[in-house]
LUMTITI-808588 format. One line per 2 residues: for each residue x, y, z of C-alpha. Coordinates in steps of 0.2 Angstrom, whole numbers, plus 5000, padded with zeros to 4 digits. Each point is the difference from the previous one (the first is absolute). Layout:
N
X,Y,Z | ...
***
This chain:
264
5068,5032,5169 | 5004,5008,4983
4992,5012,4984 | 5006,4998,4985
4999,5018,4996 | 5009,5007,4986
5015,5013,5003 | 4993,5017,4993
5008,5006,4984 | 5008,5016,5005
5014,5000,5012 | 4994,4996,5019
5015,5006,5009 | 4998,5016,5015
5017,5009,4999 | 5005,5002,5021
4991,5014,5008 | 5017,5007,5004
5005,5001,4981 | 4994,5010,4987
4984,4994,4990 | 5005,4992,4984
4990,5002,4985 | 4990,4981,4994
4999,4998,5019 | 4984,4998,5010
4994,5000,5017 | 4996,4986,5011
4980,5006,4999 | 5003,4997,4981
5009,4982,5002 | 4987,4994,5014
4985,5005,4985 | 5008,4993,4987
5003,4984,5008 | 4980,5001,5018
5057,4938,4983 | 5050,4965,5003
5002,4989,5012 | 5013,4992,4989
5004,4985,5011 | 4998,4982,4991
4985,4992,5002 | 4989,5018,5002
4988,5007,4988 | 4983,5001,4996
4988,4987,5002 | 4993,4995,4985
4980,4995,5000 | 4992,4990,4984
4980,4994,4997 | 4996,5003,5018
4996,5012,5011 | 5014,5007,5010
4987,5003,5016 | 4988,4991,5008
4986,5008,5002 | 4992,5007,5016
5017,4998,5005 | 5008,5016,5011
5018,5007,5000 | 5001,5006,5016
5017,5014,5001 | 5012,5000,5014
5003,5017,5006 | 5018,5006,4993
5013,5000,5014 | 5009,5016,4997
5020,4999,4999 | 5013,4992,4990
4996,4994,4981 | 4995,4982,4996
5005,5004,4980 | 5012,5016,4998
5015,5001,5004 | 5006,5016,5011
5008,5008,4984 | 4982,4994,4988
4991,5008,5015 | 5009,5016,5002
4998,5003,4983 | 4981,4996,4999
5002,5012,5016 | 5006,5013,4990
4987,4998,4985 | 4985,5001,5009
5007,5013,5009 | 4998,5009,4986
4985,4995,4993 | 4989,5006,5018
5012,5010,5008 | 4995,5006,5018
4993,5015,5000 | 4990,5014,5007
4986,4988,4996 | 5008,4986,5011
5012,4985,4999 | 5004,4994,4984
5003,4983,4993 | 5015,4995,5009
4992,5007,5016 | 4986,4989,4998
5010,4984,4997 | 4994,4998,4981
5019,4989,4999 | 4997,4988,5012
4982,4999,4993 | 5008,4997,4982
5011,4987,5010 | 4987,4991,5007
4992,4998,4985 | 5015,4996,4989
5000,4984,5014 | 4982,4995,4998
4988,4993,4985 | 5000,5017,4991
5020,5000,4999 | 5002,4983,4988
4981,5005,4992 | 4994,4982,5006
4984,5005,4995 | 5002,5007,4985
5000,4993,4984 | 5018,5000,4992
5001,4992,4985 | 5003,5008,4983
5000,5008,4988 | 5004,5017,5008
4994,5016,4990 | 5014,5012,4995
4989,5014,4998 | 4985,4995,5012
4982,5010,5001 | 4999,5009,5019
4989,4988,5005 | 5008,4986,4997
5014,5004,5016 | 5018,4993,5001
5006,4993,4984 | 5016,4987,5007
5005,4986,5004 | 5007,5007,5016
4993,5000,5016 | 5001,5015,5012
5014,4991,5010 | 5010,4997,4984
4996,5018,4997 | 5006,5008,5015
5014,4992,4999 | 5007,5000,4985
4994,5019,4998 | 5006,5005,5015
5019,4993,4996 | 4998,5007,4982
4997,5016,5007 | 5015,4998,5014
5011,4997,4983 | 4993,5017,4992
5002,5010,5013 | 5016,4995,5005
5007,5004,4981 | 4991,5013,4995
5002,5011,5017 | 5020,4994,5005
4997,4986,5008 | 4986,5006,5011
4985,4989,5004 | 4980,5006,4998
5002,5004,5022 | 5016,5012,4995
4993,5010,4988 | 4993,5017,5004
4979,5001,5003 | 5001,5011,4981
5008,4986,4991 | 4989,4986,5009
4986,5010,4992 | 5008,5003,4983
5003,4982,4998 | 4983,4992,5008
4993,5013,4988 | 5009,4993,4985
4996,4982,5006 | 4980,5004,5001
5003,5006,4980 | 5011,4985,4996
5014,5014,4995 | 5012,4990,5010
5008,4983,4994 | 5006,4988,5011
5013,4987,4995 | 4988,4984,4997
4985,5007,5010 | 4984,5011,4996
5001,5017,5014 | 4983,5005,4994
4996,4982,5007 | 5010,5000,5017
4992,5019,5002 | 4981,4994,4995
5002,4985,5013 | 5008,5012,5015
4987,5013,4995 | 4984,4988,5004
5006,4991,5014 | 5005,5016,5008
4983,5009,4996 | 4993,4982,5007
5011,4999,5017 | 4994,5018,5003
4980,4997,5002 | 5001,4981,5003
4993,4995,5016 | 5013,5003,5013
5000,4979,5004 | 5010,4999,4983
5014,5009,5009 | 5000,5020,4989
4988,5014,5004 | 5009,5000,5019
4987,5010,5011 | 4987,4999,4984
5010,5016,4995 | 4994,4997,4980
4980,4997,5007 | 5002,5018,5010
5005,5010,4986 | 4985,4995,4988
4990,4999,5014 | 4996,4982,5000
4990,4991,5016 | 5006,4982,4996
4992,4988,5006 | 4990,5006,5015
4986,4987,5005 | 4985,5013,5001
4995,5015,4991 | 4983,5004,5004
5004,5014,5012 | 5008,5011,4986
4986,4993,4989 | 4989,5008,5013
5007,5016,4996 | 5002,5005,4980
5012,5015,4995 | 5010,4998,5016
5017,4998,4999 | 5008,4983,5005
5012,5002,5015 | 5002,4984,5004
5017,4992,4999 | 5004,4984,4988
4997,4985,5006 | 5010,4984,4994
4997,4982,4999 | 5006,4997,5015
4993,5015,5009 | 5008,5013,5008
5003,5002,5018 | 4989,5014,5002
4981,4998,4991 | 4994,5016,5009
5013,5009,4999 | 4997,5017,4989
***
C-alpha cells in the first residue's frame, strides 16, 4: 500500500523541539499538508513484463499482516541509519510519536522485501528522462532496493569523511538536519550516487509507513490516523451520519479491527 506523492519543494525537516527553530524549517502540521519508493545478490532484480498483462484480473493480493521485529532487507547498521533519518523527518513530539515511534523502518523493510522493493510491476525499461516533468515520477533504472542500498552506503561514505569518521547515527540532530536539508535541495554530492535521490525515496516511504494501515507494519497504534483525525476503515457510519456538525470521537479502526469497537 503506496502513494506516489511528490516531496514538496521547500525543506520538510522539523528541527527537535528541544532545539532552537531554524529558519527554512517547517512544522510537522506543514509536512502532513504538504504531503494528506538493493538487494544486490545474483540472481535478484526486477521482474520484467512484456505484451501481457502483469495481473489477472479479478484476481486479489491478499496482505499478510507485518510480524513486527528484526529486518527481512536492512542490515542493523542500513536500519539504524534509516532509524536516525526518519527520526528526523517526524520526530516525536508534543503532537505524538514520531516516525521511528510508529515503526515507519520496519514498514520501509517490509516493503523493500515485497513486489514494491524490485518494481515488479512497474515498467522499467528506457530511455530514462534526465530532466523529467513531475508527473512523470522516478526517472531510473534503479529500483527502491537498489536505491536504499546503494544510497544508504554512499551516504555512510559522506558522513564518515566529511564529519571525522563519524557515521549519519553519530552526528549531532543539528547536522542530521543540515545535511538531510542539503540532500532534499541536491546541494550534497555523493561519491557515484544522487542524495536528492536517497532523500526523495526515504521522504515518501516514510510519509507512506506513517498513515499506511497498521497491517503494513508503520503507523504502530494508528498514531499517523490520530493526529489528522482519520476513522480508518470503520465498517459503519451512519450513526455519525445521523448526527451532522458533531465531532467524531470514535477511535480509528483498522483492517484488522481493533480490540475494542465500542470503546470511546
Amino acid at each position: 500500500m503506496r502513494t506516489d506523492g511528490h516531496p514538496p519543494a521547500t525543506s520538510s525537516l522539523r528541527p527537535d523541539p528541544a532545539s532552537p527553530r531554524h529558519p527554512g524549517n517547517v512544522t510537522r502540521r506543514s509536512l502532513l499538508a504538504g504531503a494528506a519508493l538493493l538487494i544486490t545478490t545474483q540472481g535478484v532484480g526486477a521482474r520484467v513484463v512484456t505484451k501481457v498483462l502483469p495481473w489477472r484480473p479479478n484476481e486479489a493480493y491478499p496482505i499478510a499482516p507485518v510480524v513486527r521485529g528484526g529486518y527481512l532487507f536492512f542490515t542493523p547498521a542500513e536500519a539504524a541509519t534509516v532509524d536516525a533519518i526518519v527520526d528526523r523527518l517526524i520526530p516525536t513530539d508534543e503532537l505524538g510519536a514520531g516516525a521511528k515511534d510508529a515503526g515507519v523502518t520496519t514498514f520501509i523493510d517490509r516493503q523493500l522485501t515485497g513486489p514494491y522493493g524490485g518494481h515488479d510491476w512497474l515498467y522499467m525499461q528506457g530511455p530514462f528522462s534526465s530532466t523529467p516533468l513531475p508527473t512523470q515520477g522516478l526517472q531510473s533504472p534503479l529500483t527502491p532496493r537498489q536505491q536504499y542500498r546503494q544510497g544508504l552506503a554512499a551516504l555512510e561514505a559522506y558522513c564518515k569523511t566529511t564529519f571525522g569518521g563519524r557515521g549519519f547515527v553519530q552526528l549531532s540532530i543539528d547536522e542530521q538536519e543540515k545535511l538531510l536539508t542539503g540532500m532534499e535541495k541536491g546541494e550534497i554530492q555523493f561519491q557515484n550516487f544522487s542524495s536528492r535521490m536517497l532523500f526523495s525515496a526515504v521522504h515518501g516511504n516514510t510519509i507512506e509507513g506513517f498513515f499506511a494501515d497498521p497491517l503494513y507494519g508503520g503507523n504502530r497504534d494508528m498514531v499517523g490516523w490520530k493526529l489528522i483525525g482519520f476513522p480508518g476503515t470503520r465498517y459503519d457510519f451512519r450513526d455519525v451520519m445521523a448526527k451532522p456538525n458533531q465531532a467524531y470521537t470514535l477511535p480509528p479502526v483498522g483492517i484488522q479491527g481493533r480490540p475494542a469497537w465500542g470503546e470511546n
